[in-house]
N, C-alpha and C positions, 0 to 999 in steps of 0.2 A: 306597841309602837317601838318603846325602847328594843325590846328583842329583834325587834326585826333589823333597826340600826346596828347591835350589833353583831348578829351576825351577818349581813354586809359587810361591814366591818372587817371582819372573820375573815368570809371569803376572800376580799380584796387584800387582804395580808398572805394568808395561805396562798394566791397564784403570787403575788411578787415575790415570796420567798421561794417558790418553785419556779420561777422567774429566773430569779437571781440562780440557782442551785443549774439550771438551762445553759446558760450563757457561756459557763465556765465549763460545759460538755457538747456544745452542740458541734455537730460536721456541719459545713457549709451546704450541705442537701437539706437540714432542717434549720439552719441559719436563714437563709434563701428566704424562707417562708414565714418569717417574723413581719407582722404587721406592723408599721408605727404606731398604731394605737399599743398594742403589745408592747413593743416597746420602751412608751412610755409608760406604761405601768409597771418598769423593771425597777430595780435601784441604780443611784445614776452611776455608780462604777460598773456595775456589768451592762447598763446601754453604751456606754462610752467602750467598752473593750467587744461588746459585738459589733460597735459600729467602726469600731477602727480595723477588726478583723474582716467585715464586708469590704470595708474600702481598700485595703490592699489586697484581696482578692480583684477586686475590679481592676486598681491600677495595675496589677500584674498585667493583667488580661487585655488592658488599654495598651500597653507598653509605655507607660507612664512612672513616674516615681510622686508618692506623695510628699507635698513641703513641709515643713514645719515654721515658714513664716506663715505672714500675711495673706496668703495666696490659701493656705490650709484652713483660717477662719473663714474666708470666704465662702470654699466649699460646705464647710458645715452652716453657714446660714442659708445656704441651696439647700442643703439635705432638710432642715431644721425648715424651710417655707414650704417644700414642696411638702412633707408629712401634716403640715397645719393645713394645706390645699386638700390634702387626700390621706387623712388619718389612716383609711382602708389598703391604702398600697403598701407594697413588699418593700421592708427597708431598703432591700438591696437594690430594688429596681429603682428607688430615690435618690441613692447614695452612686448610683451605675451613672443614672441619669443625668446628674451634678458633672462625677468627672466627665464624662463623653461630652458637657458643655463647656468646660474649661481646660478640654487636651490641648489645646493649643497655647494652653498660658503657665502648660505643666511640663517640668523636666525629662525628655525620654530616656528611657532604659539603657 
């Protein structure tokens, strides 16, 4: 029993360290394709620097600029509800999703 805890254990250490080791190399072709479950199985500086490189991928694309008040926590408790709604969907499509709901409350380009 104990062996099997740890290497679970094991395992779940070995992908978030290949996790982490990801974040810091991925193109937005296999960015795109991070699950939030994924994720959140990262260390929380390389989800935070994929999820900030997805999001100005998106606002570029919105023609949007992202804030850094008030208005930018917001967005992340959208990205942060809809991943607890739907562990399985694509960060990006979260974080896309989010700004396409609050382009109107976001600085344009």
């Amino acid at each position: 029993m104990t062996r099997r805890i740890l290497l679970a254990s094991s395992a779940l250490l070995l992908t978030a360290t290949v996790s982490h080791a990801q974040a810091q190399t991925l193109s937005f072709e296999q960015a795109a394709y991070v699950s939030c479950r994924e994720a959140q199985a990262m260390q929380p500086e390389a989800r935070k620097q994929l999820a900030v490189f997805l999001a100005e991928h998106s606002a570029r694309h919105r023609g949007v600029i992202l804030p850094d008040d008030n208005r930018g926590g917001q967005l992340a408790m959208l990205v942060r509800g809809g991943c607890t709604l739907s562990p399985d969907a694509y960060l990006f499509t979260v974080i896309d999703r989010a700004i396409q709901a609050e382009t109107n409350k976001l600085a344009k380009r």
